[in-house]
C-alpha positions in Angstrom: -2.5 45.4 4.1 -3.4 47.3 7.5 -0.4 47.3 10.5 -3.6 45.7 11.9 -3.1 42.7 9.7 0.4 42.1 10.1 2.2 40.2 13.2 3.8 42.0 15.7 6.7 40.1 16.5 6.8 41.0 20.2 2.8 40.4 21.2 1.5 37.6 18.1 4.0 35.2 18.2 3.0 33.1 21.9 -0.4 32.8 19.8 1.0 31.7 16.1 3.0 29.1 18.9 -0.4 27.8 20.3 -2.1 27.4 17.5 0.5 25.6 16.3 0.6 23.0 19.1 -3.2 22.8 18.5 -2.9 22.0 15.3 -0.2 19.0 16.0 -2.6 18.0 18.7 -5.6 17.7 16.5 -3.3 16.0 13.7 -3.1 12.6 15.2 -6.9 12.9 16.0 -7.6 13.7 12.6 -5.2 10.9 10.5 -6.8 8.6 13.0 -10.3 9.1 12.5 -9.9 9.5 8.6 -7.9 6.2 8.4 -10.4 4.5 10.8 -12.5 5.4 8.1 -11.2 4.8 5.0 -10.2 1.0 6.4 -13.9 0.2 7.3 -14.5 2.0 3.5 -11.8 -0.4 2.1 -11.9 -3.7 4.0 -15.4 -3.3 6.0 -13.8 -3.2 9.5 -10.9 -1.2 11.2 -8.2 -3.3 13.7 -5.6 -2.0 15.3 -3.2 -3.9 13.3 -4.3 -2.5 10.0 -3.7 1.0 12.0 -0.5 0.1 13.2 0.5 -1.1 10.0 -0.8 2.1 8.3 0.7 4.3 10.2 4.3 2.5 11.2 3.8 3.0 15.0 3.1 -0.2 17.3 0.4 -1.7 18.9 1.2 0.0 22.1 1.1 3.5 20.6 -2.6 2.6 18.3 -4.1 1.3 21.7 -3.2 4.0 23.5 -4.2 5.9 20.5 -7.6 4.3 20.9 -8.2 4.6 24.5 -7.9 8.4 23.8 -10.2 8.9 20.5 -12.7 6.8 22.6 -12.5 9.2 26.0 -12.9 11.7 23.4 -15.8 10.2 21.4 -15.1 9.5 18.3 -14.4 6.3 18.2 -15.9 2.8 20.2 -14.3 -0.3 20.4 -13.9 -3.6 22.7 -10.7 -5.3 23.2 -9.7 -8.0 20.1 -12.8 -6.1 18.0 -13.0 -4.0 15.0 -13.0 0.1 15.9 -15.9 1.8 14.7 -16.3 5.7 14.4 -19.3 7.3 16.6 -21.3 10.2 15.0 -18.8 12.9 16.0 -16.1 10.5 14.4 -17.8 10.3 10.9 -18.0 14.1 11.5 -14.9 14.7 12.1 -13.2 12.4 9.3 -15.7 13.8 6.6 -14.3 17.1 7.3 -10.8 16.0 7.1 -11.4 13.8 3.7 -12.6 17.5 2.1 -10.4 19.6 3.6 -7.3 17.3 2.4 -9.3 17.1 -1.2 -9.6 21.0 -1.7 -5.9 21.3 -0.5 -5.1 18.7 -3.0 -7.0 20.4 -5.9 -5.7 24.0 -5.2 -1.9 22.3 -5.5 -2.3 20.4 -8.3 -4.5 24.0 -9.9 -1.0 26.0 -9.3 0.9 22.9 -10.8 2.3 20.7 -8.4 3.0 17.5 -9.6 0.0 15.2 -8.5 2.3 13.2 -6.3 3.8 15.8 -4.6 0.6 17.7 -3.7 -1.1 14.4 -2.3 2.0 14.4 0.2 1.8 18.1 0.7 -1.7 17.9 1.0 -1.4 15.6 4.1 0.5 17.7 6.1 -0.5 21.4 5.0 -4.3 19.9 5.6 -4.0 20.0 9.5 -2.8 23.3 9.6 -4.7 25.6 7.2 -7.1 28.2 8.5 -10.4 27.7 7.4 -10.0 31.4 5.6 -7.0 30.0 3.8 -8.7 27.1 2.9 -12.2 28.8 1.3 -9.4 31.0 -0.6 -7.9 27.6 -2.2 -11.3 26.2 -3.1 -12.2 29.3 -4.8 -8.9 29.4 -6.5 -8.9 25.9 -7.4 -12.3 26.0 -8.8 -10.9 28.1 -11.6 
């Protein structure tokens, strides 16, 4: 590998950092939008309760949730009515459902207990580059 490839510790790491924060950022987004979906896939409608009880958090903190995802558009909704994902929504949580299924399979191709690598999965989805992540399909196709 190239110096050119490498960090340099002194003028790389402010931008490591901010990708970073962008990628917590766009987590919530992401789980969001993805469960939104799979509960209107599983029980024909999403509520903030289901949400609330899905993820452990309170009404409060899915409403507020909400509010955002809707400013944002991906997501409409009226008060004491299902949520429903717009276009860019459905977008948004497809991408999500394949990236966190090709994370999965390269995991459980390198031998991590199926289990584990769903839990990995989760959290190593949000963050993975899409270079990284062509690499693990390719690898896990083998």
């Amino acid at each position: 590998m190239g110096d050119d490839t490498q960090l340099n510790p002194r003028h790389n790491k402010a931008e490591v950092f901010a990708r970073l924060r962008d990628a917590h950022a766009r987590e919530v987004t992401e789980d969001y939008v993805e469960m939104i979906g799979d509960l209107i896939a599983e029980e024909g409608e999403a509520r903030s309760v289901a949400l609330a009880e899905r993820f452990g958090v309170t009404a409060a903190t899915v409403n507020n949730t909400i509010k955002r995802l809707e400013r944002d558009g991906y997501v409409t909704s009226r008060p004491y009515r299902s949520i429903f994902l717009t276009e860019k929504g459905e977008t948004l949580a497809k991408k999500c459902r394949e990236r966190h299924q090709i994370v999965y399979n390269f995991l459980v191709s390198i031998g991590v207990d199926p289990e584990v690598a769903e839990f990995d999965a989760e959290g190593i989805e949000h963050h993975v580059s899409e270079e990284t992540l062509r690499v693990f399909a390719a690898k896990s196709l083998r």
